[in-house]
MARNURO-852725 format. One line per 10 residues: number of its first residue (from 1); their letters; for each residue z, y, x of N, C-alpha, C. Coordinates in Angstrom, 2 decimals. Example, Ala and Ser with C-alpha at 12.3 -4.5 7.8 and 13.67 -1.06 7.14 Angstrom:
% MARNURO-852725
1) as) 7.80/-5.69/13.19/7.80/-4.50/12.30/7.80/-3.30/13.20 ~ 7.08/-2.25/12.85/7.14/-1.06/13.67/7.87/0.03/12.90 $
***
This chain:
% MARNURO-852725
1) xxxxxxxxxx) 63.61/122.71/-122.81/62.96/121.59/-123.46/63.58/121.37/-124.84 ~ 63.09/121.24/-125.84/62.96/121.07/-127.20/63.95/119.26/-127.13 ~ 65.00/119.85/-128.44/65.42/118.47/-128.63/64.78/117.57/-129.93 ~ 64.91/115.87/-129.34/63.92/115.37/-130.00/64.00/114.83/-131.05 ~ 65.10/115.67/-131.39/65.73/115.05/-132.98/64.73/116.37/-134.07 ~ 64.59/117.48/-133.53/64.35/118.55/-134.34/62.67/118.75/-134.25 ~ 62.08/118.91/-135.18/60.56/119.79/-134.93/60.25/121.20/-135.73 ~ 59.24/121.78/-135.09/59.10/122.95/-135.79/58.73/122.62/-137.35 ~ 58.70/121.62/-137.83/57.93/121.28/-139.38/56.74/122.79/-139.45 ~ 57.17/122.82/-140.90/56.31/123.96/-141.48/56.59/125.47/-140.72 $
11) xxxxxxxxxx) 57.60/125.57/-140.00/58.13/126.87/-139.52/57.37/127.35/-138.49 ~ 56.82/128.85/-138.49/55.77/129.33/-137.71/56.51/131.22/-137.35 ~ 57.66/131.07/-137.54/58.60/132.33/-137.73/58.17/132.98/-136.28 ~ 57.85/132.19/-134.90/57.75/132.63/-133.20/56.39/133.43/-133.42 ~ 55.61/133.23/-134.14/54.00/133.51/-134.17/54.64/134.82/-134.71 ~ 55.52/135.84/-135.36/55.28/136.73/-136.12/56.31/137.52/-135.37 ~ 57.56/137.07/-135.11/59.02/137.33/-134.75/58.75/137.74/-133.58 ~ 58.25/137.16/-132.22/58.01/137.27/-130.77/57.42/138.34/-130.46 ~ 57.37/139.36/-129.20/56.41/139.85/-128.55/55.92/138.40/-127.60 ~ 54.27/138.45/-127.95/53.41/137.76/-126.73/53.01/138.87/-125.77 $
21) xxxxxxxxxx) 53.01/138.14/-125.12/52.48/139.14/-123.36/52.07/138.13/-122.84 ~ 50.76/138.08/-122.18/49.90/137.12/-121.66/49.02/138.34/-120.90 ~ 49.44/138.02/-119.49/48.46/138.34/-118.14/48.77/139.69/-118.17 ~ 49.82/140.09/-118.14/50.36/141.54/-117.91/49.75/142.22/-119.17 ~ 49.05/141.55/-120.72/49.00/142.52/-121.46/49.41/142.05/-123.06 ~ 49.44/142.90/-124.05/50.39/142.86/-125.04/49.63/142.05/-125.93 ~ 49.67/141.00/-126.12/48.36/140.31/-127.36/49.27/140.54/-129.00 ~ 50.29/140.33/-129.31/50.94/140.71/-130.28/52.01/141.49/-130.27 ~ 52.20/142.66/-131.00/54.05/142.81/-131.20/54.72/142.73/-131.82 ~ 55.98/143.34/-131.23/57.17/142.25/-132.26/57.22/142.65/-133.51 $
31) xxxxxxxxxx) 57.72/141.55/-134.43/57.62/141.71/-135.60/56.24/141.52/-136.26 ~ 55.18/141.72/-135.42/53.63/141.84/-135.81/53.28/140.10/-136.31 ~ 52.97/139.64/-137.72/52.42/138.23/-137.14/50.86/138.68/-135.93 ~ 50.48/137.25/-135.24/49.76/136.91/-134.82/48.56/137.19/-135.12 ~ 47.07/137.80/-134.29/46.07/137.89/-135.16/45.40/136.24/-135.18 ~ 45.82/135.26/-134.76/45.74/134.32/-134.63/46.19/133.13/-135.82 ~ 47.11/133.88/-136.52/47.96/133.16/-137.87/47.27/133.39/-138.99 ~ 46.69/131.50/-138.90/46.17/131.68/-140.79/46.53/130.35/-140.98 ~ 47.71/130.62/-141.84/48.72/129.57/-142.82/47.38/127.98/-143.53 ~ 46.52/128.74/-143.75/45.19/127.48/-144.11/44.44/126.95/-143.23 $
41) xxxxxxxxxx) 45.06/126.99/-142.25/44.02/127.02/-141.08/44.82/126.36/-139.74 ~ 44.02/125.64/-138.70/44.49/125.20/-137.58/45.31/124.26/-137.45 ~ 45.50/124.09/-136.11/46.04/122.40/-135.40/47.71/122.52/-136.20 ~ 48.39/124.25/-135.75/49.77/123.65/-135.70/50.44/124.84/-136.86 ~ 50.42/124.37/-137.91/51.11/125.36/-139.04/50.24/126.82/-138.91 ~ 48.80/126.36/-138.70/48.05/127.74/-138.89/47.84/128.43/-137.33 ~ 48.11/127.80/-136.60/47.60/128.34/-135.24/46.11/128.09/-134.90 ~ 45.03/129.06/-135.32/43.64/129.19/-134.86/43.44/128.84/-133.39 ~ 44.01/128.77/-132.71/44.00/128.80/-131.45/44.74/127.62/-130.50 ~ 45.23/127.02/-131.53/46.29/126.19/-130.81/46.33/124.99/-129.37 $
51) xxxxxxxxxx) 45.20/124.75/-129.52/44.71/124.41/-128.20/44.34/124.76/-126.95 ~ 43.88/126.51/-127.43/44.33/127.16/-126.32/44.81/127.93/-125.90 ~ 45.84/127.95/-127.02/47.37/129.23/-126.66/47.80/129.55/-125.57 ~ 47.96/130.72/-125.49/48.56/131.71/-124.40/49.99/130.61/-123.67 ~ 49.87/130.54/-122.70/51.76/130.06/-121.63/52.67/130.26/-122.41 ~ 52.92/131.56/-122.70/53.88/132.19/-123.61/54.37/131.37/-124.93 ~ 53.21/131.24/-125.18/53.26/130.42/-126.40/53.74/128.78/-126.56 ~ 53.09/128.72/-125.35/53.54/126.98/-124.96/54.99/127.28/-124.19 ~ 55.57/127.92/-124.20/57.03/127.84/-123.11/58.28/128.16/-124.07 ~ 57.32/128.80/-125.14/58.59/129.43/-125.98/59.23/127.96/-126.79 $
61) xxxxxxxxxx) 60.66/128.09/-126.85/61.59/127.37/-127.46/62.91/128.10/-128.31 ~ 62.73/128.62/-129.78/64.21/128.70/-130.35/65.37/127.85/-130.18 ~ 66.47/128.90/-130.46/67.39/128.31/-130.14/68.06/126.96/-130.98 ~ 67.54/127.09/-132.01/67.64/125.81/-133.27/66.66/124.63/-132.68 ~ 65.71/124.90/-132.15/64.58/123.79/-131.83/65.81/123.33/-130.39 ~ 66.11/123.90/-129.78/65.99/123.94/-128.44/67.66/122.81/-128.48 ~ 68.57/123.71/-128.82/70.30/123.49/-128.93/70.49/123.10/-130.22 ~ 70.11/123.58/-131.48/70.27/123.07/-132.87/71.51/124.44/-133.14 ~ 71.46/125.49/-132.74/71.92/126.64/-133.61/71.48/127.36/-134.94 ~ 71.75/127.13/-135.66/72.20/127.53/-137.04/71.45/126.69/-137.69 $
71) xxxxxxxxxx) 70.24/127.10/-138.77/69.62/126.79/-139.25/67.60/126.98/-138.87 ~ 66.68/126.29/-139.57/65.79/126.64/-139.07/65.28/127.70/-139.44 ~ 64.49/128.58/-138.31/63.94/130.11/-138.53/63.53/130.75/-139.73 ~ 62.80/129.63/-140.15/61.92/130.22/-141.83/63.32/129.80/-142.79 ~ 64.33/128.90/-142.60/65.28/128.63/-143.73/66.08/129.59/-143.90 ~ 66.52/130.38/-142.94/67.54/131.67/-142.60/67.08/132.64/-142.74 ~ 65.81/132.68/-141.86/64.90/134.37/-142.01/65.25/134.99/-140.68 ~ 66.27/134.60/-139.68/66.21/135.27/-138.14/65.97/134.01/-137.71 ~ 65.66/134.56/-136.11/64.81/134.16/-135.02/65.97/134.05/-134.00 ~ 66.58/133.18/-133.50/67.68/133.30/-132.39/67.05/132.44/-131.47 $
81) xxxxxxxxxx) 67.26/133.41/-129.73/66.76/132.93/-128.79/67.45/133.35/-127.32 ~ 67.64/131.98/-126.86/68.60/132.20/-125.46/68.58/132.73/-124.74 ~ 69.04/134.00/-124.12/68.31/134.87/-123.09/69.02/134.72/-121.70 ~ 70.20/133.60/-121.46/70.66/132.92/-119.99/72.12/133.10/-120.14 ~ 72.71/132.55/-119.25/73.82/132.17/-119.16/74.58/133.35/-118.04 ~ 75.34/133.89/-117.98/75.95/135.11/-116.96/77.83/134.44/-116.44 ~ 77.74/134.70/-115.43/79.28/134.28/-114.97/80.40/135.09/-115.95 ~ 82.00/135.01/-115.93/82.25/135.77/-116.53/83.89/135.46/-115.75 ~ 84.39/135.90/-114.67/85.26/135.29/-114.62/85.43/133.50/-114.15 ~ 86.40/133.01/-114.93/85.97/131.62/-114.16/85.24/130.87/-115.26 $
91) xxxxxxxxxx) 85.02/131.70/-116.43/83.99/131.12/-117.72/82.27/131.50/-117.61 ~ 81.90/131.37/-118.40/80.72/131.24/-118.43/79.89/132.23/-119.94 ~ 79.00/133.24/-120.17/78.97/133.52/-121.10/77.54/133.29/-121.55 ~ 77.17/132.58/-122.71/75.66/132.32/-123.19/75.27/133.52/-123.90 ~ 74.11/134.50/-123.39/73.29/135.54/-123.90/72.44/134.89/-125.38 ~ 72.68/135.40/-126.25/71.34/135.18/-127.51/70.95/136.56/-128.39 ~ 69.47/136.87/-128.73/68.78/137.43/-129.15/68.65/136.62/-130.63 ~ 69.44/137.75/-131.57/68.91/137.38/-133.16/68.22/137.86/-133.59 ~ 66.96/137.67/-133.99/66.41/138.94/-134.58/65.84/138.82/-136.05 ~ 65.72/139.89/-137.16/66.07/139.40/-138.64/64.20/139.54/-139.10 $
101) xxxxxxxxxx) 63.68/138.49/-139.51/62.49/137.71/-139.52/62.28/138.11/-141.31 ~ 63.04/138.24/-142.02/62.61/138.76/-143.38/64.04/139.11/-144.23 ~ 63.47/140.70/-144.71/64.16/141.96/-144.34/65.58/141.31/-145.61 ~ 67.03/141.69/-145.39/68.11/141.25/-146.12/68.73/139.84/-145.18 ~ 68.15/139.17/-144.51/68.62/138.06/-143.88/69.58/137.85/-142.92 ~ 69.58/138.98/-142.26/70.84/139.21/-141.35/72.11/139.42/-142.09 ~ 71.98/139.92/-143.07/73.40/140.29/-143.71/73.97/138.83/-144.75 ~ 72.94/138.26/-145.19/72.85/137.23/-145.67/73.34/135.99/-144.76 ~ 72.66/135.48/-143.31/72.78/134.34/-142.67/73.09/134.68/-141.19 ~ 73.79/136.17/-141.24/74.34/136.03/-139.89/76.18/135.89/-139.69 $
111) xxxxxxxxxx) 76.58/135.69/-140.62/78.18/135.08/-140.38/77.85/133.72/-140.23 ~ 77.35/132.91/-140.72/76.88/131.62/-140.09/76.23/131.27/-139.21 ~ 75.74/131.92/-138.71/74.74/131.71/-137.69/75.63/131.88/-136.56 ~ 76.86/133.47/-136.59/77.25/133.49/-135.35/78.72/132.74/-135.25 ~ 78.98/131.41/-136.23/79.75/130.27/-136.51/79.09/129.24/-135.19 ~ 77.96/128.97/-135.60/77.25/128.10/-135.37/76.77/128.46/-133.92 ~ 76.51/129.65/-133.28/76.52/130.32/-131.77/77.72/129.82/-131.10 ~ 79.17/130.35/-131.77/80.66/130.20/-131.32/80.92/128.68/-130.90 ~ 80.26/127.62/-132.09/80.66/126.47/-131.94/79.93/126.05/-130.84 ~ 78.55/125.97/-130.49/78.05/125.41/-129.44/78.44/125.70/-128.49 $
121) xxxxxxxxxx) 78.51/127.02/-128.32/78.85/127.60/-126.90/80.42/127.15/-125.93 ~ 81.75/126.90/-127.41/82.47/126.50/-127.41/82.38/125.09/-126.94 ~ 81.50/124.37/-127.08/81.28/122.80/-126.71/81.10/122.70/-125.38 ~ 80.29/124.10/-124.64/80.16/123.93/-123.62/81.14/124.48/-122.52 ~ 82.00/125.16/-123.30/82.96/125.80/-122.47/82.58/127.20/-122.00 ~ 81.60/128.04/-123.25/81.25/128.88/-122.99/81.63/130.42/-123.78 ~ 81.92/131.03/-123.71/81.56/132.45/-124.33/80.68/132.56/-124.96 ~ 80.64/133.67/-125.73/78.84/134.24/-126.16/78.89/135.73/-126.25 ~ 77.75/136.24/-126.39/77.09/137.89/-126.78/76.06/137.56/-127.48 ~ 75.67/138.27/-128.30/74.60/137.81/-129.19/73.95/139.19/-129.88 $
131) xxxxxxxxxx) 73.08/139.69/-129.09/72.38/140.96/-129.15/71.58/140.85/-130.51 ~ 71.94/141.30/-131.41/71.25/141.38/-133.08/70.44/142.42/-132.86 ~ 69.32/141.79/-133.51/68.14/142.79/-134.17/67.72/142.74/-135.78 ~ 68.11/143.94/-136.56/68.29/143.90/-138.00/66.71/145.10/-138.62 ~ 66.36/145.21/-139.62/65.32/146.38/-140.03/66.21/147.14/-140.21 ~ 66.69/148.73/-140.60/67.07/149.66/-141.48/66.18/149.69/-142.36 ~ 66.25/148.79/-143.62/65.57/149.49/-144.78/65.29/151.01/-145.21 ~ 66.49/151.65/-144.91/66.85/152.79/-145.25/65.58/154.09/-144.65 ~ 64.97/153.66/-144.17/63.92/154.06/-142.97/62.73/153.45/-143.07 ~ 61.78/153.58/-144.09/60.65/153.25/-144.39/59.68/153.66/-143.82 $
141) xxxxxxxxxx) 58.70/152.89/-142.93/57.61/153.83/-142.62/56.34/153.64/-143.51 ~ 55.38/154.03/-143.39/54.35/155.41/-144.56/53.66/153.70/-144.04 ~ 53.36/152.99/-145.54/52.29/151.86/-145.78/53.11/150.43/-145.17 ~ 54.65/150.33/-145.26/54.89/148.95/-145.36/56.52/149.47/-145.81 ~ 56.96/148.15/-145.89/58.48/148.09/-146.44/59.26/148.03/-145.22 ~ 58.78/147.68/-143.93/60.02/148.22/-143.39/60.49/149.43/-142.68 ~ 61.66/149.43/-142.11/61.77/150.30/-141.24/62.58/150.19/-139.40 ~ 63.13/151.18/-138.98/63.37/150.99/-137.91/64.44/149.63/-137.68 ~ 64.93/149.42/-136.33/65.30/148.19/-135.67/67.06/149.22/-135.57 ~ 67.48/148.20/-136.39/69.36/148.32/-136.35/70.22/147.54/-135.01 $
151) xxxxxxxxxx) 70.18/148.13/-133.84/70.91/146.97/-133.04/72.45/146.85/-132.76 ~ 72.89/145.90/-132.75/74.10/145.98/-132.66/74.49/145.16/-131.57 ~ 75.53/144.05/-130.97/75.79/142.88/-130.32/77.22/142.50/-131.22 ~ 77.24/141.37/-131.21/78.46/140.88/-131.25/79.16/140.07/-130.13 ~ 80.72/139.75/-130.25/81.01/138.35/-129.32/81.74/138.03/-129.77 ~ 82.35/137.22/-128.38/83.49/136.36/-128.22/84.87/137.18/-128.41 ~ 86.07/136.90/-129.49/87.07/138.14/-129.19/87.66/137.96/-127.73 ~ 87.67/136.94/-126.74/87.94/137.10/-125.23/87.54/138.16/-124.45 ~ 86.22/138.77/-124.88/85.63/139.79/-124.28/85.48/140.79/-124.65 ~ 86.06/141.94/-123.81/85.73/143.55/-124.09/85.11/143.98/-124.47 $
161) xxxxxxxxxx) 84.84/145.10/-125.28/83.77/145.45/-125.90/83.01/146.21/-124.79 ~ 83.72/146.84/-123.67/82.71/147.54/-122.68/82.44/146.28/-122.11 ~ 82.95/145.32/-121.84/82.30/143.93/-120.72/80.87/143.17/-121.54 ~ 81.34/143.29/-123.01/80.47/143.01/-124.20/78.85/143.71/-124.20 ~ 79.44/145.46/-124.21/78.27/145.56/-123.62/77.36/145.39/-122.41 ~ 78.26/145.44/-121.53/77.46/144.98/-120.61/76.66/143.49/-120.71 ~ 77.00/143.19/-120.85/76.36/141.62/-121.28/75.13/141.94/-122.12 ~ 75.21/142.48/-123.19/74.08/142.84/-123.93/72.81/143.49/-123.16 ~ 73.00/144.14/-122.35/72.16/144.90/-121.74/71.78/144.01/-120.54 ~ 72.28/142.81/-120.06/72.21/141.67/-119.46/71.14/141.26/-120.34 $
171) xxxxxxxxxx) 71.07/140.70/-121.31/69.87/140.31/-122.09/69.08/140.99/-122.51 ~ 68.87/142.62/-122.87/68.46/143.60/-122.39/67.33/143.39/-121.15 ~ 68.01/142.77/-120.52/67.25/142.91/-119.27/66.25/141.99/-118.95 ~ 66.75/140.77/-119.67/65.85/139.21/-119.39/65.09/139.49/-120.31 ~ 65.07/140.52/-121.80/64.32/141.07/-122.37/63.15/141.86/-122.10 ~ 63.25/142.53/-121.15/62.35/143.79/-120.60/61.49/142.19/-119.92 ~ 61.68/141.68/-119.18/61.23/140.73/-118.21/59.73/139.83/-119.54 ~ 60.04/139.75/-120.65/59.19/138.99/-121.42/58.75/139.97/-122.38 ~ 58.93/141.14/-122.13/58.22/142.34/-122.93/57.53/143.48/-122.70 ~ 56.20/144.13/-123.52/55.56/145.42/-122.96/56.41/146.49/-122.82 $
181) xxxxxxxxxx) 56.18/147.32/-122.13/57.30/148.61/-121.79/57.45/149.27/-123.13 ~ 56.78/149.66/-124.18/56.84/150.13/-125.24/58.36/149.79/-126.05 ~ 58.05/148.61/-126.02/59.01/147.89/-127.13/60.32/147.57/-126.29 ~ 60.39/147.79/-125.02/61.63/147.91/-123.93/62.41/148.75/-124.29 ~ 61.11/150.70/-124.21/61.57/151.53/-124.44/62.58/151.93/-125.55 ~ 62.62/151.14/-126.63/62.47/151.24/-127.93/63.97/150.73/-128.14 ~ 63.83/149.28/-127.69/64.87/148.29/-128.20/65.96/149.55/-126.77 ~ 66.37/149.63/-125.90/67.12/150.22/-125.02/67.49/151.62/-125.74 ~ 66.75/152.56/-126.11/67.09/153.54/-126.75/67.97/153.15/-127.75 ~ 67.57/152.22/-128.90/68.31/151.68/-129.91/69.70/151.07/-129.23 $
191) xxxxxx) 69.83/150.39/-128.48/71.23/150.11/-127.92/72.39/150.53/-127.16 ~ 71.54/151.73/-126.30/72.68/152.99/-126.00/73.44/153.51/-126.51 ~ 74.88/153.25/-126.44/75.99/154.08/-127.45/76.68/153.27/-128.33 ~ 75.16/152.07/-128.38/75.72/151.37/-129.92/77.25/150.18/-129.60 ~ 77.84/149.79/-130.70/79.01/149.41/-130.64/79.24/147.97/-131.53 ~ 79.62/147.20/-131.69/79.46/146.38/-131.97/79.78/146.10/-133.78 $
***
């Protein structure tokens, strides 16, 4: 549930940032905006549809709307989103999904952001992992500016980097659960091996 100090204002970053999956099939993908998104148009910051949006759509909550981590989506340019809480010992570790919403922004607003992860989580007496999703510019594909998906995780220095990964692939997993197999395939390939 959304806290009621914060609103989405003008920010429509979930419509573009998200895979939707509605009724076992893929209506947008990630990174894709919405064919549904027109900025001049509709009930809620351009949602054509907004009245009768997909579940998905009505359930989703960032982690800034939700907890008040970092900054808001469109102010930063990533998308951070809670993917559950995992035991860890006699602590507790909070899973989050960053993912970089317009291309340079991760390198730009993710030392603050994973300030602002540390501190909450810290409030609660928690750990964190925080599975990043970045573009490789460097990797252009043929008719747009970006390119492939850079993944990395970061954490808590309490935790191992093999316990670290594991955790990642923990959200990994609550990932696959709200995504088409394609983009499962994709993001998992990208995170095998990788190191923090």
């Amino acid at each position: 549930m959304a806290n009621n100090e914060r609103s989405c204002g003008p920010c429509r970053v979930c419509c573009s940032a998200t895979v939707l999956v509605y009724e076992d099939r893929t209506v947008k993908d990630f990174g894709v905006p919405c064919k549904h998104l027109n900025p001049k148009a509709g009930d809620c910051n351009g949602c054509t549809v907004y009245s009768k949006r997909p579940q998905a759509c009505r359930d989703f909550v960032c982690s800034w709307l939700d907890e008040g981590i970092g900054k808001r989506p469109d102010k930063i340019g990533i998308l951070t989103e809670s993917m559950g809480v995992v035991a860890h010992g006699d602590r507790s570790v909070g899973l989050y999904l960053c993912v970089e919403v317009e291309l340079g922004s991760m390198r730009k607003g993710l030392p603050s952001l994973l300030i602002s992860i540390g501190k909450h989580t810290e409030k609660k007496g928690h750990l964190y992992v925080a599975l990043v999703m970045a573009w490789d510019i460097t990797k252009k594909r043929k008719g747009g500016t970006r390119g492939d998906w850079n993944l990395a995780y970061v954490h808590s220095p309490e935790i191992g980097d093999k316990q670290a990964q594991a955790y990642a692939s923990k959200a990994l997993s609550t990932f696959e659960q709200e995504s088409p197999q394609h983009v499962v395939d994709y993001v998992d390939t990208m995170l095998k091996g990788r190191k923090r």
